[in-house]
N, C-alpha and C positions, 0 to 999 in steps of 0.2 A: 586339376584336383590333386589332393595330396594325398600321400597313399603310406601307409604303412611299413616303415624300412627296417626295423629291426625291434623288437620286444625283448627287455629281460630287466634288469634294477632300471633302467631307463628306457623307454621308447620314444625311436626316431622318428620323424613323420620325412618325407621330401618330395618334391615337385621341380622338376625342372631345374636344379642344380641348388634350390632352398632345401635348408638342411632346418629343421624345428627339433627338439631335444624337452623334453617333460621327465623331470626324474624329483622324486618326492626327498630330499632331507629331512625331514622329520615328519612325522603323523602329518602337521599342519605346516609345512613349510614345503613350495614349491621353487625347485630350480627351473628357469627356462632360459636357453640357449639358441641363438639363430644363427647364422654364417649361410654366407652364399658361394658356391663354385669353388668352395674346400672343405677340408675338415675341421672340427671343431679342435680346436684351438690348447682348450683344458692346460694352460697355463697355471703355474701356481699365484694365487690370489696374495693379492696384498691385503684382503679386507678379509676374507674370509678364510677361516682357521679351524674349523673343527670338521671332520670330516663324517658324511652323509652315514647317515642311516639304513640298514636292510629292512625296506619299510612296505608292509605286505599292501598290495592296492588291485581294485577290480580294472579293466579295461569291458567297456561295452561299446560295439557300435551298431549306429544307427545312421538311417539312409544320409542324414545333413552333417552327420557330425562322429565324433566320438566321444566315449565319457571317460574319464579315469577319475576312482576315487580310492582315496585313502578314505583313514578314520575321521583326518582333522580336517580335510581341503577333496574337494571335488573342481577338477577341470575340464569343461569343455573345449574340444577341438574341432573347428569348423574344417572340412573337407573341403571346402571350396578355395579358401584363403587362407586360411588357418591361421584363421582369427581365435584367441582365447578368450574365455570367460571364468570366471572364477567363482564357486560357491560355498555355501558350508555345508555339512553333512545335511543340514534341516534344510536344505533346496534355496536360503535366502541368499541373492546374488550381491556378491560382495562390488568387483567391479567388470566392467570386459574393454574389451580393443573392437574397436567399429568393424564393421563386418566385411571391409575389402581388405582387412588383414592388420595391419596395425604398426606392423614392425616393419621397418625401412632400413636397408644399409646403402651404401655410396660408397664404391671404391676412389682411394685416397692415397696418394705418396705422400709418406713422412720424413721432412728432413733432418738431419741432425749436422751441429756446426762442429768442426775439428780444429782447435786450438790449436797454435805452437806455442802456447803459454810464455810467448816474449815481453808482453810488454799488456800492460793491464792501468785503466784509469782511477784513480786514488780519489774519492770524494768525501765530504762530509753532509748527512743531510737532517734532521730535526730528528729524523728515527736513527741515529746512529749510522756509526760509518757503511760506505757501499764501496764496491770496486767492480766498473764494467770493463771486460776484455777488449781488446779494437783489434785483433787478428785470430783470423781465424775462414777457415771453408766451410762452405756449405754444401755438403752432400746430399745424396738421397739414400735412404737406412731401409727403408722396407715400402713393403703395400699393405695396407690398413683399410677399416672403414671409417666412414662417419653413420651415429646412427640414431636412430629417429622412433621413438615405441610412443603407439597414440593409446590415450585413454577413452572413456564414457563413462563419465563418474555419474551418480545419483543426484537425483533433487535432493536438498536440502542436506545434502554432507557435506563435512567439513573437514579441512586437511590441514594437517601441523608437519613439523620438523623441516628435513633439509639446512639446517643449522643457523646460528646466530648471523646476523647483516643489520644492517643501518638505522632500516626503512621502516622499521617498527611494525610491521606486519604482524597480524595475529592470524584468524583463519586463511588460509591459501588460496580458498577459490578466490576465483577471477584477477590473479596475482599471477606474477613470475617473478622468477630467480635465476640470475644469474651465479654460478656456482664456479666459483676461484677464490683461490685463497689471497685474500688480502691484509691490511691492517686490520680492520672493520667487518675483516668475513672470515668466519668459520664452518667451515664445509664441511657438511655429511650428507652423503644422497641415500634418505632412510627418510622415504614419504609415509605418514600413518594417515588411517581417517576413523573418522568418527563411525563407520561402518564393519570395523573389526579386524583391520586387517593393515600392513605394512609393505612396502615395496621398496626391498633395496636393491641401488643400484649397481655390479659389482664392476666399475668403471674408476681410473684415478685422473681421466683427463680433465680439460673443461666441458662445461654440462650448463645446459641450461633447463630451465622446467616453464610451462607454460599453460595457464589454464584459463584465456582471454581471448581477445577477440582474434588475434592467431591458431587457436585453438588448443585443445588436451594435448599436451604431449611434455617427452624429455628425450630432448637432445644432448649427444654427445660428440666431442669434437674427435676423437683418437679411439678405436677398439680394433681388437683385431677379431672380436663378434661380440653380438648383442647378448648381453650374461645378466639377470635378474633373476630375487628371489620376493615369490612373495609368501608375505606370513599370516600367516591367520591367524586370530583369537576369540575367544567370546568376551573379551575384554581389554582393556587397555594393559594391564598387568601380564596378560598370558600372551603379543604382542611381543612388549619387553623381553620377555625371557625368549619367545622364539629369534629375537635378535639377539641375544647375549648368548644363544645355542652356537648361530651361527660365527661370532666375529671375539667368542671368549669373555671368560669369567672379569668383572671387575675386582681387582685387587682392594682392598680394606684400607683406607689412607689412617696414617693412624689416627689419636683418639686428639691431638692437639690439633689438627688443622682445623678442628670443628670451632676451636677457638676464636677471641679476634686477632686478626693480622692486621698490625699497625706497618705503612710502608709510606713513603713519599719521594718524589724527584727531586734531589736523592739524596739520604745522608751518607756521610763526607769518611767521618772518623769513628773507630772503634770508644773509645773516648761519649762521643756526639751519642754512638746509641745507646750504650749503657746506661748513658742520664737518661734516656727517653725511658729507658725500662724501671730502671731504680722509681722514676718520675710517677710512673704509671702505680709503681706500687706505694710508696707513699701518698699516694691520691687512692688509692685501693679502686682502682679503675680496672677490669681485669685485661690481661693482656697475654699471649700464649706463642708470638712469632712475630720479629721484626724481619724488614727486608732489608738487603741491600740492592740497592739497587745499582747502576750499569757505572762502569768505570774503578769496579774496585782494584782494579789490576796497578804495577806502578805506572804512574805520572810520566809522559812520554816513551812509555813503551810498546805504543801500539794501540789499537783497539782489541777488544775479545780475547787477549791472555788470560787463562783459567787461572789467576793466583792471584794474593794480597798484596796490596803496597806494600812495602816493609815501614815506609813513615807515619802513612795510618794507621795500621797495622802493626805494629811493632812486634807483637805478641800474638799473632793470629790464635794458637791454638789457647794461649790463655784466655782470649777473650769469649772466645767460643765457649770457655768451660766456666767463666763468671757469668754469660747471659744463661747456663744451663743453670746453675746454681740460683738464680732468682726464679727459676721455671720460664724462662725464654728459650722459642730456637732460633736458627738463625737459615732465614732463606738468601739465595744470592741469586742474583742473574749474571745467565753465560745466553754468549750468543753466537750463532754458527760460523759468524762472519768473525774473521781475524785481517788485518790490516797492520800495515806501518812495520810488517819485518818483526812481529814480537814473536818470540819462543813458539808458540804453539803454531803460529804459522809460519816458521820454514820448516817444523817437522814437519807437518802436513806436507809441505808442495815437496819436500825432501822425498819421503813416500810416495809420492805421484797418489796422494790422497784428497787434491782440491778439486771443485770444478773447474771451468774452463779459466772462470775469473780468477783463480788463484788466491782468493780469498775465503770463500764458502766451501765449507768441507763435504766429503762427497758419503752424503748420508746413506746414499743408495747401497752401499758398500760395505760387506761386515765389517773387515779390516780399517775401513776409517773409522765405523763408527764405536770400533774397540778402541784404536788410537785416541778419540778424541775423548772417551771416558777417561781412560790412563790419563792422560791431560788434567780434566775435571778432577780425576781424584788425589792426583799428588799434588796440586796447588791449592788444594780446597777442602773435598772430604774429609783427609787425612788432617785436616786444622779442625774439625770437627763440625763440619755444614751441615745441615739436618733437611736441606731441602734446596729445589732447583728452582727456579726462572729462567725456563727457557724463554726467551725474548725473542722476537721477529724473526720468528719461524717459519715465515710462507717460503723463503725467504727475500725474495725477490720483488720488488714494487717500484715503479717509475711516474708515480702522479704525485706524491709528496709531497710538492713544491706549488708555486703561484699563488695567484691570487684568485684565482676562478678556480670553482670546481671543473673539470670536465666532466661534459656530458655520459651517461651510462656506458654506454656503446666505448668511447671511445676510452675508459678506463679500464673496461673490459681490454680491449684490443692492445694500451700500452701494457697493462699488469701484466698480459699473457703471452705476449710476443716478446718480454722481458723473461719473463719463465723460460721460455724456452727457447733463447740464445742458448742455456746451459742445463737446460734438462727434458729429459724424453718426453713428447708433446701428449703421450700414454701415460704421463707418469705428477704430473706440473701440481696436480691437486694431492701428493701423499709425505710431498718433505716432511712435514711436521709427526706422520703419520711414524718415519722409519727413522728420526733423529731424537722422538720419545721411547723408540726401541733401545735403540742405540744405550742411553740413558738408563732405563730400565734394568735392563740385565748386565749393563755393567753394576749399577749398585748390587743387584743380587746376588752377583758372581762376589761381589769385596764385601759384604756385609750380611747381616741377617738381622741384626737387633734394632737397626731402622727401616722403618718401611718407606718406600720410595715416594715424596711428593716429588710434581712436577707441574707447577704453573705455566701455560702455554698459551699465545695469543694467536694458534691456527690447532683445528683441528680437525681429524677426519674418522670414515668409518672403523672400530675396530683400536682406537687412540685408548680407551679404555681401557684396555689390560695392562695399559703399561701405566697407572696411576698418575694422571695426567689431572689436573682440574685445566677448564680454558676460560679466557675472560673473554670478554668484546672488544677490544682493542681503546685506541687512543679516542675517546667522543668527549664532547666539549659539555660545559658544565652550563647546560638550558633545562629548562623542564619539561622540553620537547626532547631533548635527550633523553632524560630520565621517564619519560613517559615509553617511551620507544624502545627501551631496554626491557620493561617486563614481559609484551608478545615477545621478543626476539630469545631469551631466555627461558620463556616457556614452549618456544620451537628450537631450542638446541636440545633440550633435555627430552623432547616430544621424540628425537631419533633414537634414544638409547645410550647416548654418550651422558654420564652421569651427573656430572660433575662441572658447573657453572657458577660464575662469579662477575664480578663489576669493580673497576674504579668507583667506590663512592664517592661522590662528588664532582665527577667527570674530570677526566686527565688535562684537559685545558681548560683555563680559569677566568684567563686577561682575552682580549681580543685584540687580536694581528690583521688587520687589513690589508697586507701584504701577503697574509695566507690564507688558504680557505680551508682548512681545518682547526684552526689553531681559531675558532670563534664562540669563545664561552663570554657570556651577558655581565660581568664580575671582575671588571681589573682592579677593583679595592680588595676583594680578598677575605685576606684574614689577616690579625695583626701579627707581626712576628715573618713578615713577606721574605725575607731575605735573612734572617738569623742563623749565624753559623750555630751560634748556641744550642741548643733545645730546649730550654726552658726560660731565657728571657729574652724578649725580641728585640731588634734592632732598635735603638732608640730613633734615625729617621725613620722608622716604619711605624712607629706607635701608633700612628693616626691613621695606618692604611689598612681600615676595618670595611667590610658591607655586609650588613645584616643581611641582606638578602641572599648572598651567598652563604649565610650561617644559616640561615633556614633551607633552601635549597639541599646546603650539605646534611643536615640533621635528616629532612624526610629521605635521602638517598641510604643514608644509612642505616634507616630502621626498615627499608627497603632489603640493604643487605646483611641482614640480619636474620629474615628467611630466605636462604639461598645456601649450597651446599656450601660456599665460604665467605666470610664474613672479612672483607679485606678494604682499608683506605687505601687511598692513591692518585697520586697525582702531580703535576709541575705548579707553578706559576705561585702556589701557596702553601704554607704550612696545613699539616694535617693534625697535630696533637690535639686532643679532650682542650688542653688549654688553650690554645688558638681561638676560642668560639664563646670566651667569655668567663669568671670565674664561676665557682661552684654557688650555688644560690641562684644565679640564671639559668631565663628559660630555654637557652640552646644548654648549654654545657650539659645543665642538669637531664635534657633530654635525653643528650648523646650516650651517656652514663647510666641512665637505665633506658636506653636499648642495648647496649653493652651488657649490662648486669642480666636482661632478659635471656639473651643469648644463652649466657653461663647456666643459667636455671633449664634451660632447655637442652643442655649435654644429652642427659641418657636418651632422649626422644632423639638427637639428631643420630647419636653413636649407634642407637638401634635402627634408624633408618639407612644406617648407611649396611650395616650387615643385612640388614633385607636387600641390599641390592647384591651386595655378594653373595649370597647366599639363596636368594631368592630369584634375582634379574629382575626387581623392581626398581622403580622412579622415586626419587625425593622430590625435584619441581613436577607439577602435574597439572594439563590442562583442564580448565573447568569444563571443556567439551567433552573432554578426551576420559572425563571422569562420568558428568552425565550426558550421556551420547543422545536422549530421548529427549533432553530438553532445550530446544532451538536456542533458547535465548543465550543459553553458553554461549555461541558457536562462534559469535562475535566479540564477546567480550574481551577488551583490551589491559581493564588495569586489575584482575583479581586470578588469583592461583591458588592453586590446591598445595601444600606443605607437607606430604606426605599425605595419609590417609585424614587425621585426624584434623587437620589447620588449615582453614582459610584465609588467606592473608591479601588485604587491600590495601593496597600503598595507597601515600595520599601523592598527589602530582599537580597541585596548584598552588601555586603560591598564597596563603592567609597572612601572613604578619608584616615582613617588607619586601619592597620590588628591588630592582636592581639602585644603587649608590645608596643603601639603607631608607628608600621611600615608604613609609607607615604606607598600611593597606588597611584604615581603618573598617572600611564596610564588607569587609570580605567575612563571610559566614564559617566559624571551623567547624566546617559538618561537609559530610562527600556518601552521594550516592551509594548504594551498596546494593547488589544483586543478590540476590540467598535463590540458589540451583532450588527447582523441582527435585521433588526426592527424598529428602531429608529436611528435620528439623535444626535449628541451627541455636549456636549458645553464643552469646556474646563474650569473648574471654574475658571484661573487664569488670563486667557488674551481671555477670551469669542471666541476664534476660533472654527469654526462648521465643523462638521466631520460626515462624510456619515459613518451607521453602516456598518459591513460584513467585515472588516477590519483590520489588524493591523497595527497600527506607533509608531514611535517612541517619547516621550515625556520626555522635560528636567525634572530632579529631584535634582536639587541640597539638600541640607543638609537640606533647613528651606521648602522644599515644598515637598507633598504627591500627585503623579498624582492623579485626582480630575475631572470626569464630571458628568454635570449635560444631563437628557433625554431630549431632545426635548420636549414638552409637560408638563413642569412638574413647580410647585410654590414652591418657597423655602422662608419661611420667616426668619429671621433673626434678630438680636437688635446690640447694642451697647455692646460693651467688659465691664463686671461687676465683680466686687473681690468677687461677692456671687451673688447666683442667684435673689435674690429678694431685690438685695442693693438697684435700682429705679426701682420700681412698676411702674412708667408712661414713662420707657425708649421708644423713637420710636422705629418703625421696619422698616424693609428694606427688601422689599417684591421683591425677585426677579422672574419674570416669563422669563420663555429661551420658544420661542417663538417654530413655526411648527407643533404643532398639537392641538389639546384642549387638556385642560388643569382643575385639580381642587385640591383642599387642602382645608380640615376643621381645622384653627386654631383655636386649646382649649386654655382655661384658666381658672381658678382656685384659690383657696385660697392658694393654692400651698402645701398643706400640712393637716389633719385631714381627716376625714371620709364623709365629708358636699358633697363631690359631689354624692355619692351614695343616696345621699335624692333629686336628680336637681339641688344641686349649684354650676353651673359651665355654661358657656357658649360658643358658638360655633360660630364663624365665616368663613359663608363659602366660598371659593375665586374659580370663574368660567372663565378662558380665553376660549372663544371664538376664534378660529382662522381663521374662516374666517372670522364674522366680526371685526377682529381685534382690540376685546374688553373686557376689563376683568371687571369684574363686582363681589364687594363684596357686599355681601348680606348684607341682617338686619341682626344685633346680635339676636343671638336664644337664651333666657336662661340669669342669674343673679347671682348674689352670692355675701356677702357682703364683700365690701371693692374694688367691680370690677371697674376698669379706666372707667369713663363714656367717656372719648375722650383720643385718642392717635395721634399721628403726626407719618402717615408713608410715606415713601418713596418709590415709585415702579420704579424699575429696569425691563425696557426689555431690553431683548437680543434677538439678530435674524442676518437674514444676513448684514443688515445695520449696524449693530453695538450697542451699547448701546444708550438706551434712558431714559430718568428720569423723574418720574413725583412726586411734593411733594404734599399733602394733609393731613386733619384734618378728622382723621374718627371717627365718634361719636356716632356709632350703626344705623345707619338708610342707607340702600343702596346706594353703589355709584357706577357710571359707568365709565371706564377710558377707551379711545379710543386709542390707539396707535399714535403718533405724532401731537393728540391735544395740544393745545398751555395749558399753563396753565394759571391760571386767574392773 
């Protein structure tokens, strides 16, 4: 029996050398703790950052059990086994751990290998250079657990997050995860369900989750005790924030990233992009950030030097300040791994700042991860970069190669046992977690008037405050790919990490039979396959077109279009607007208004993302995770919530051609559509209103993405701009879809530096009224310099009579808009 060891901000329970710990973080967030035949452990957390709450709660006991309750969260402790269960204050049971107790630890020795950094294997492989060490010891470092917490979830719940993987997974029951950072995997162990409540894991080794014929549970390979928290809410939204209580605020990315980011593998010359941009704006195609991508360093100097060729580059910082002067930034990729004896890697091993490989810097470490900023910033920053790609950042991967996939298990088993040749077998899942640190507060520390992006293809709990967005890594260009990205995308964002994005058009194009990732449907491409040019293609390439990859890429795109960033990319083929046809056709012209849409959707995206800072809200959102009462969500694969106001269904079958441009003439442009219990819903294209509980059918031709808007919801909107901040006094066009009340806080901003975290920024808040059938925008709250003291907007209702318009001059002081008042 377990009995009562000590009561005060935390009570201990113990039995027999089981040590159990319940201590409340917040109203609604429970810390639990377990270790056996020591002391708890209370290490400083990699994941968790904000420190606990003096948070008033009852303790009652009774003959089986005990109870503690806070305001927000009530836990049961079985005396027997001390088994938990978990409730809300209103008695409904969230979830519990089976009644022989739940929590399992396994003592374990961990080893760790000791270099003499003599001599290290030099390779190249598809993802950029590697280097594995061949000397080295193997010791034993401590005694650890392995540890094992069983579930008993509910009928008919349904579980998101634990972050972005392959397998296209939407709800989790009766699913597992394996949980390591790979190409293709983004790891966050931050379970939600459709029942109110979250459970992270505060764990950085490998972990696996299981809720199948194995049964409930989540394993861990390395703890030195079992540490979880779980969070309550009465909603998806309150959830969120009690995760961003615990693991920190998200930073504000600025106002261009919301942009499109035009990027491809890879261009060459300083020269090459400028015509891509100049290109874009004579097309008046909008465009807000090119990439460069990998090798910008000189031409046999190594791999992963932080600086410009001087040949391509001639003029680095000039070129920086002509792609500024068109309203471009300019993103780069670095990558942790340095090879071939270049500059930034003998400083490093110089330092005794590499891992064992003498290649990959040791992130774990302030002092490298200062070193390696200082790096970043005098080859790069200082020429005027405006933004990072961090690149293969697990960083460690050993299946890359052949022709066969390997089986699950056993790429588990190479990735991980690669990991940790060179790092703590406690630690294998947080690289990317402490080298976005690293990143972070160096720019902080050298700058204030950019706010730090950082593109990253791993990520983990708590990667969020340091302004990260993550993508999914290298996937090939299928529609089973592309199908498979929208669950997986809406279980990265389901954990709390904010900020997700995609290769439109999948990273590989052609198909290798020689490799087995490298298998996209598509080796005709796009024309212009190999142009050093950017704007005319190779005259042998002229003919190497496939429409079906221009359709492919266009629905990918209007895909990534609602997503927290809008970014091409890719190898095998070009990616320009002109790549896919001239203006007057049906891909080009597609491409180019969802591009233009994009644009028009600034303020609603810019406002969404200050709800997350500011709030600890989601911009992607599960249709479950939204209506938790209506089952039919719970499985739904290809439709997401877009903030409050937008539902968005990608189309994911091929209508026009197959692969080597094959006519699909009998394929129907129309695709299913689900419309949630709960809500009425608006068609964005032709405002027809639709009772939830439901599915119909909806056209989709080539240049349209099914699209509604909720009942109840404001949608602001501007005019089509070739850069975000091209006019600062552009109007807006406030659409409210009428039926239920209604509200939205439109931010704004200097659009870029640090100045709102001091108040400089302001809020505007928009309240429809539905039965008095009145929308009422408040006073401007809040300043900042250079803000429009008046703007000209346009409000759009929609409702069952149809559209109505009203124009006005809003100048910060309240105004009121009745519905079918005249105007003056």
């Amino acid at each position: 029996m377990f009995q009562i060891e000590k009561q005060a901000e935390a009570i201990v329970f113990q039995r027999a050398g089981q040590r159990l710990r319940v201590v409340f973080a917040a109203a609604g967030i429970a810390r639990i703790t377990y270790t056996e035949h020591r002391d708890f452990a209370d290490h400083p957390s990699r994941i968790v950052v904000t420190a606990s709450e003096r948070i008033a709660f009852d303790l009652r006991e009774y003959t089986e059990k005990w109870v503690i309750e806070s305001s927000g969260l009530v836990v049961h402790v079985s005396k027997k086994a001390g088994a938990l269960s978990f409730f809300t204050p209103g008695g409904r049971l969230l979830f519990r751990e089976p009644e022989r107790g739940g929590k399992w630890l396994t003592s374990k020795k961990v080893i760790k290998n000791v270099f003499d950094n003599s001599s290290a294997l030099q390779m190249q492989s598809i993802d950029g250079a590697r280097s594995s060490a061949t000397n080295y010891e193997t010791i034993v470092d401590r005694e650890a657990f392995e540890a094992k917490l069983e579930f008993v979830f509910s009928e008919g719940e349904a579980l998101f997050g634990l972050g972005s993987h392959e397998e296209g997974y939407s709800n989790l029951r009766g699913r597992s995860r394996e949980l390591y950072q790979q190409n293709m995997k983004a790891v966050v162990p931050h379970l939600v369900s459709t029942r109110g409540y979250g459970v992270l894991m505060d764990c950085c080794s490998l972990m696996t989750f299981h809720d199948d014929a194995l049964g409930s549970y989540w394993w861990a390979d390395v703890v030195e005790e079992l540490d979880y928290y779980v969070i309550a809410g009465e909603d998806f939204d309150e959830v969120m924030r009690g995760y961003r209580k615990l693991t920190g605020v998200t930073p504000l990315p600025p106002k261009w990233a919301f942009g499109y980011v035009q990027s491809k593998e890879r261009y060459v010359t300083a020269e090459e992009m400028l015509q891509v941009v100049e290109e874009h704006r004579r097309r008046e195609v909008p465009l807000d950030c090119i990439v460069l991508d990998w090798k910008s360093w000189p031409n046999d100097a190594g791999w992963g030097q932080k600086s410009f060729d001087p040949i391509r580059f001639p003029d680095a910082a000039g070129f920086t300040r002509k792609l500024h002067e068109l309203g471009a930034r300019l993103m780069v990729s670095i990558w942790p791994i340095m090879t071939g004896g270049c500059k930034n890697q003998r400083e490093l091993i110089g330092k005794g700042l590499m891992l064992g490989n003498q290649a990959t810097y040791d992130a774990f470490r302030a002092e490298a991860r200062t070193c390696y900023w200082e790096q970043a910033r005098r080859g790069l920053f200082s020429n005027g970069v405006d933004a990072w790609w961090c690149d293969c950042t697990e960083p460690f991967e050993a299946d890359w190669s052949g022709a066969v996939k390997p089986e699950p298990h056993l790429r588990l088993a190479i990735n991980t046992q690669e990991s940790k040749l060179y790092l703590d077998a406690g630690e294998i899942n947080a690289y990317s977690l402490l080298h976005s640190q690293g990143i972070y507060e160096g720019q902080r520390r050298t700058e204030s008037a950019k706010r730090v992006l950082n593109l990253t293809r791993s990520s983990y709990a708590g990667q969020h405050r340091y302004g990260t967005f993550t993508w999914n890594g290298d996937v090939c260009a299928t529609w089973e790919t592309l199908r498979r990205c929208i669950p997986e995308g809406v279980n990265f964002c389901a954990t709390g990490e904010a900020y997700w994005t995609v290769d439109a058009g999948g990273f590989f194009v052609d198909n290798k039979p020689e490799l087995w990732f490298w298998r996209g449907e598509y080796p005709g491409g796009c024309r212009g396959l190999t142009a050093m040019d950017a704007l005319e293609p190779d005259p042998k390439d002229s003919g190497s077109t496939d429409k079906g990859f221009w359709e492919l890429y266009t629905r990918w795109l209007q895909y990534a279009a609602f997503l927290p960033m809008m970014r091409s990319h890719g190898t095998d083929v070009a990616r320009e607007i002109w790549r896919f046809g001239d203006a007057g056709s049906i891909f080009y012209d597609a491409i180019a208004a969802c591009i233009r849409l994009r644009y028009r959707l600034i303020p609603y995206l810019y406002s969404m993302a200050a709800a997350i800072t500011f709030d600890g809200t989601a911009m992607v959102r599960a249709l479950a995770l939204e209506f938790p009462k209506d089952a039919q969500t719970h499985n739904i694969m290809d439709e997401y919530m877009f903030g409050r106001s937008l539902m968005v269904c990608p189309v994911v079958c091929p209508m026009y051609f197959g692969p080597g441009s094959q006519p699909l003439a009998e394929e129907p442009k129309t695709r299913p559509v689900y419309l949630p219990e709960g809500a009425s819903w608006f068609d964005f294209w032709n405002g027809a209103i639709y009772e939830g509980g439901q599915t119909i059918v909806v056209g989709s031709p080539i240049d349209r993405i099914p699209l509604f808007a909720r009942a109840g919801s404001i949608l602001p909107m501007t005019e089509v701009m070739q850069y975000t901040d091209e006019v600062r006094d552009a109007p807006y066009e406030i659409h409210v879809y009428t039926g239920a009340d209604a509200q939205f806080d439109l931010y704004e901003d200097a659009g870029d530096g640090y100045g709102y975290e001091r108040g400089e920024h302001a809020f505007i808040r928009m309240r429809w009224h539905q039965r008095q059938a009145e929308l009422v925008i408040k006073k401007r709250e809040g300043s900042f310099a250079g803000m429009m003291e008046g703007r000209n907007y346009r409000i759009v209702f929609f409702g069952p009579e149809g559209r109505y318009e009203r124009a006005l001059r809003y100048t910060g002081e309240e105004v009121r808009v009745q519905l079918g008042e005249r105007e003056n």
